[in-house]
FITI-976896 format. One record per atom (N, C-alpha, C, CB): residue in one letter; x, y, z. Coordinates in steps of 0.02 Angstrom, whole numbers, padded with zeros to 5 digits, always signed. Glycine has a CB too. Layout:
<pts>
AXYZ ...
</pts>
This chain:
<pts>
X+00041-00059+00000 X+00000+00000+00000 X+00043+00063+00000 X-00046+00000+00060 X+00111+00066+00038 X+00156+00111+00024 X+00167+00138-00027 X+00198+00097+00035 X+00179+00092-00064 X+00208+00094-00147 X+00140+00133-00178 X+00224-00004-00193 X+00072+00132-00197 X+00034+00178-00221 X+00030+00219-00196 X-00009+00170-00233 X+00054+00226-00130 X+00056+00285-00094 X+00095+00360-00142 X+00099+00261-00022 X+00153+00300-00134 X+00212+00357-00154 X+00193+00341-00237 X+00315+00335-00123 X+00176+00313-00280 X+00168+00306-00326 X+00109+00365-00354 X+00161+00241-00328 X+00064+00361-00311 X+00023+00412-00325 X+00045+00498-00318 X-00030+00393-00282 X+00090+00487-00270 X+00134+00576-00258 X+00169+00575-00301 X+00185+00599-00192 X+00194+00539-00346 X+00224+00558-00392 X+00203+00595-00469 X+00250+00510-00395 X+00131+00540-00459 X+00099+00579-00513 X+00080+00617-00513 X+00067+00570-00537 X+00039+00640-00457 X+00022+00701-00448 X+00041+00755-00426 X-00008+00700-00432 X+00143+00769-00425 X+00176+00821-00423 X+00210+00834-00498 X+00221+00813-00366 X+00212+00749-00542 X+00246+00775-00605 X+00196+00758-00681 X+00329+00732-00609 X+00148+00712-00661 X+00079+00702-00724 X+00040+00715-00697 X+00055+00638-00760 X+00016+00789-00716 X-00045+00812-00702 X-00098+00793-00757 X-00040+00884-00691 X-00080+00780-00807 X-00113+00735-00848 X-00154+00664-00847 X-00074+00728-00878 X-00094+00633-00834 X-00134+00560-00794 X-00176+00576-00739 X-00081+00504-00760 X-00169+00623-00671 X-00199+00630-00636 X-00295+00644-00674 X-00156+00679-00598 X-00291+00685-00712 X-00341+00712-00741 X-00349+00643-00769 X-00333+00778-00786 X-00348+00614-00814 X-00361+00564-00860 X-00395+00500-00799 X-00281+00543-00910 X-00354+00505-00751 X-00401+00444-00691 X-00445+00490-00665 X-00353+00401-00615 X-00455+00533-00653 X-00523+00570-00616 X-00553+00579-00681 X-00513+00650-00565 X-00558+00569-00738 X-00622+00584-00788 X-00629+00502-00772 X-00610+00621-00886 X-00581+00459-00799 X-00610+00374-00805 X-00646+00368-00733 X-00534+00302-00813 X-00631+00388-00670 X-00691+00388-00619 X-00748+00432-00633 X-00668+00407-00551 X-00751+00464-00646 X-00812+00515-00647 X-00857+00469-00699 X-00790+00607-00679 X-00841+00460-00766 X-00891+00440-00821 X-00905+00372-00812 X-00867+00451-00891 X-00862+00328-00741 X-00881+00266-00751 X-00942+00271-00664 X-00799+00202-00760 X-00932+00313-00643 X-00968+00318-00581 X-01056+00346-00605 X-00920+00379-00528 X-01037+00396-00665 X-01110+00401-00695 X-01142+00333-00739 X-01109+00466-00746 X-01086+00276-00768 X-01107+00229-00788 X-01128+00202-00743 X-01077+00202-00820 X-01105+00178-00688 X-01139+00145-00639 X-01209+00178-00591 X-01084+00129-00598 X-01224+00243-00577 X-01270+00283-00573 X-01316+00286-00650 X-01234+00346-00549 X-01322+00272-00698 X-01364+00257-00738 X-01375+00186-00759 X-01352+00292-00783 X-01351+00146-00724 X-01379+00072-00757 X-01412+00034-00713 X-01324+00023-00783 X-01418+00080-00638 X-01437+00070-00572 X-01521+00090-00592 X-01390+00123-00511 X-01500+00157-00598 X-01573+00195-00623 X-01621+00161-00655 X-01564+00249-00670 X-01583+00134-00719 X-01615+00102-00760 X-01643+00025-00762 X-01582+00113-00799 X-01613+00005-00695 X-01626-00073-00689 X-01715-00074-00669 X-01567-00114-00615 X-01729-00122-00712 X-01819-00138-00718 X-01835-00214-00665 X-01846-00164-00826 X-01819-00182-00621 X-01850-00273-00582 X-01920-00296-00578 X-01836-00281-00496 X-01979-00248-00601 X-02010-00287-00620 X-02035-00309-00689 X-02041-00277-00590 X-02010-00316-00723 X-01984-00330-00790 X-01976-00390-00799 X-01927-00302-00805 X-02023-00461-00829 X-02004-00520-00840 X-01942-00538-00870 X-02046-00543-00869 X-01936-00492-00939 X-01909-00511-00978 X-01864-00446-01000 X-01952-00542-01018 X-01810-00452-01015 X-01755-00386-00998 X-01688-00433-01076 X-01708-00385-00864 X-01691-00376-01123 X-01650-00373-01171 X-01563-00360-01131 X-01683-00311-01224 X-01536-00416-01119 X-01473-00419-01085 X-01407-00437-01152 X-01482-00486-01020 X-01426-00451-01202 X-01364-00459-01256 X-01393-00470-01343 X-01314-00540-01229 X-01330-00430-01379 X-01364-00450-01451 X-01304-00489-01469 X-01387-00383-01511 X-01330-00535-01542 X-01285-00571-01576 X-01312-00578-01637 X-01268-00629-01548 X-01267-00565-01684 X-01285-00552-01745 X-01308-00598-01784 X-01244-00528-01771 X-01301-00678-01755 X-01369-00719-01813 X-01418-00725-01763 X-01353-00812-01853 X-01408-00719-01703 X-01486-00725-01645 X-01522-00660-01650 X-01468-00735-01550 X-01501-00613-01648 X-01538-00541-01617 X-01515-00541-01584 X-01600-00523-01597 X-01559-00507-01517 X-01565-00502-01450 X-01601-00563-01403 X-01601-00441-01445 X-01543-00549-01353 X-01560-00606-01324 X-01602-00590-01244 X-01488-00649-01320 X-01658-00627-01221 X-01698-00605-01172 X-01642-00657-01093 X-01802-00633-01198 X-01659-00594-01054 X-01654-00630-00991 X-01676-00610-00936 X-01601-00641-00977 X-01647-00595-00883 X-01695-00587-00827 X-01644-00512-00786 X-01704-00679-00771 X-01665-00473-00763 X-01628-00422-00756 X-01589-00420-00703 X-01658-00374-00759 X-01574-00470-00665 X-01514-00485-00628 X-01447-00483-00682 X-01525-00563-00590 X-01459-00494-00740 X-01404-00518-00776 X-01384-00462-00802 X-01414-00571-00823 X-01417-00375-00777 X-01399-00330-00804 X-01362-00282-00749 X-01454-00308-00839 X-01340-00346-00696 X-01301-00298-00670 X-01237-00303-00670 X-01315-00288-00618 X-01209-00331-00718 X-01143-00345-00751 X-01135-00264-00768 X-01144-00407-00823 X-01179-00220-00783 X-01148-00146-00800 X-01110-00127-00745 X-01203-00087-00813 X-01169-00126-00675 X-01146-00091-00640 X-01074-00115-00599 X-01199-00077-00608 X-01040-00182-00616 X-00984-00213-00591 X-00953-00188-00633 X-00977-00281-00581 X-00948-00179-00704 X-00887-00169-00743 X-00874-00099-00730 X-00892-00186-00819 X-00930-00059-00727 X-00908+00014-00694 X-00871+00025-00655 X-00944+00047-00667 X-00871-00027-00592 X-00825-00037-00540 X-00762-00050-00556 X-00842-00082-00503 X-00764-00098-00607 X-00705-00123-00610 X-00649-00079-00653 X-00717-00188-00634 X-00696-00050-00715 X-00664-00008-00752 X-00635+00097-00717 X-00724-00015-00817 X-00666+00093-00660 X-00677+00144-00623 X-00619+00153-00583 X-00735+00138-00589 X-00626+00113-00542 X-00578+00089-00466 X-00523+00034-00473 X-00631+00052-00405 X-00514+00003-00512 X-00469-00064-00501 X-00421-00037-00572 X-00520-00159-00508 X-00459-00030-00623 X-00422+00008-00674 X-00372+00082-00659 X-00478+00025-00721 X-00383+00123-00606 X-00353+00174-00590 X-00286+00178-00531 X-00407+00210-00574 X-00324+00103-00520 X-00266+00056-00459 X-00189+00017-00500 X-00323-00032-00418 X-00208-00004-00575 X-00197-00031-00637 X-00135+00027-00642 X-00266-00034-00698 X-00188+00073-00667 X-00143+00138-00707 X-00067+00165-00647 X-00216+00228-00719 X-00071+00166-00583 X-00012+00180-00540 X+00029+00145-00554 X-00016+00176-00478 X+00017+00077-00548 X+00069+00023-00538 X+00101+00019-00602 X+00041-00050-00515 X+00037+00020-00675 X+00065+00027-00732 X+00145+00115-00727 X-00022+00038-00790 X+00111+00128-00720 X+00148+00205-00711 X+00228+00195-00672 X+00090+00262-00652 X+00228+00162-00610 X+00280+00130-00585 X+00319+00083-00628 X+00259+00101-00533 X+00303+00032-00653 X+00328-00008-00690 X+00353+00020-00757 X+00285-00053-00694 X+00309+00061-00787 X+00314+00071-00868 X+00330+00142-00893 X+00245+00052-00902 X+00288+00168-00845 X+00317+00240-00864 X+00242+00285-00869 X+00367+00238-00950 X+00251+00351-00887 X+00188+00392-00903 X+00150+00378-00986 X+00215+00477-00896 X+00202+00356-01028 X+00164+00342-01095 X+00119+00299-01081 X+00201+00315-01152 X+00156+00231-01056 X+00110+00176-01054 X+00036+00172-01011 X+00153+00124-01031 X+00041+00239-00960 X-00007+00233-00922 X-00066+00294-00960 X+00022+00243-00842 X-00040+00336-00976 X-00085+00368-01036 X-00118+00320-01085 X-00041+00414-01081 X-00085+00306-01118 X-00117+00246-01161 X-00159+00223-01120 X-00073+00189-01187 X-00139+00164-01073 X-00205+00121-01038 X-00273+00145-01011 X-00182+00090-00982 X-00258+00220-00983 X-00309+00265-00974 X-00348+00272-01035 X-00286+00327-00952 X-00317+00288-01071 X-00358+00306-01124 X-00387+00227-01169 X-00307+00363-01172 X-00383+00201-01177 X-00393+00137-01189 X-00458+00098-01140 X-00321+00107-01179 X-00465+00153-01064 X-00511+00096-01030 X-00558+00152-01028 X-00488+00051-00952 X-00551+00210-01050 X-00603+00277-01056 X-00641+00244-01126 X-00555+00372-01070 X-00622+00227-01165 X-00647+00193-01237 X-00696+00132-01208 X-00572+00157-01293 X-00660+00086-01170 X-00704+00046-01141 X-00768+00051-01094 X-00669+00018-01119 X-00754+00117-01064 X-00823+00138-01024 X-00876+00162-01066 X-00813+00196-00972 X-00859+00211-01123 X-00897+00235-01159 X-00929+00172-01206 X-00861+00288-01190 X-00873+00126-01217 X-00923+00057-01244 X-00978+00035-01199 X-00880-00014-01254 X-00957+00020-01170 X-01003+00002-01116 X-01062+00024-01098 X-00980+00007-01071 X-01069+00105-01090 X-01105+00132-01096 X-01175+00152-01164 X-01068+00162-01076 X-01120+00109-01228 X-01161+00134-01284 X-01207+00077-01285 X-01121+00149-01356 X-01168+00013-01266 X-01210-00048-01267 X-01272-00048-01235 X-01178-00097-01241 X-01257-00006-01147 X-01307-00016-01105 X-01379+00032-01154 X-01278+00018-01019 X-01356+00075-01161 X-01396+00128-01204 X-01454+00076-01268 X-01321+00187-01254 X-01406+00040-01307 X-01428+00007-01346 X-01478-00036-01319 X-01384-00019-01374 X-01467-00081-01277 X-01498-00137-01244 X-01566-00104-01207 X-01443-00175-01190 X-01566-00044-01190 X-01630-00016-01150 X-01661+00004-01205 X-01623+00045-01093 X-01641+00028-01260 X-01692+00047-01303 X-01733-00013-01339 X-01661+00093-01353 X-01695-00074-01364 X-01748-00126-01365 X-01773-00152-01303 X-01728-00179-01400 X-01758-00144-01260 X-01792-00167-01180 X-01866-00144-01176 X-01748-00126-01107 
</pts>
């Protein structure tokens, strides 16, 4: 725990960049998870949880739609835990990149959830 300690003072006396780049990937994945919460239908038999391109859409039960609100977590908090250690190990490119790479992934995420409620 030391080590992100000091790992984290580092970034945030010499990449003020990365600093910014993990507080947006928390912010937009904390509203992903605050909108898929919102949006969960429990009383809802039947809940559009995945498409596939020779099935359609596939029906399930809306427990299975709370895989959003975990990957938010995961892409939020564990990913920004990711980016230090990456940063220690690799450097500031590599941790730019990965930031930016899991900001792409929230916004997927988000387009899907989007998708899936509108046939819901």
């Amino acid at each position: 725990m030391k080590a992100f300690k000091e790992d984290f003072i580092a970034l945030y006396r010499n990449e003020r960049g990365i600093i910014i780049l993990m507080a947006f990937n928390l912010l937009i994945s904390i509203g992903v998870c605050i909108f898929s919460i919102v949006k969960l239908n429990p009383s809802s038999p039947v809940v559009k949880i995945g498409y596939g391109d020779i099935g359609g859409y596939r029906d399930g039960s809306w427990l299975d739609m709370l895989a959003f609100p975990l990957l938010s977590f995961v892409f939020g908090i564990l990913h920004n835990l990711l980016a230090t250690r990456i940063f220690h190990k690799r450097g500031s490119g590599m941790t730019k990149f990965f930031l930016l790479v899991t900001t792409c992934l929230i916004l997927g995420t988000l387009l899907v959830l989007i998708r899936l409620l509108k046939e819901g």
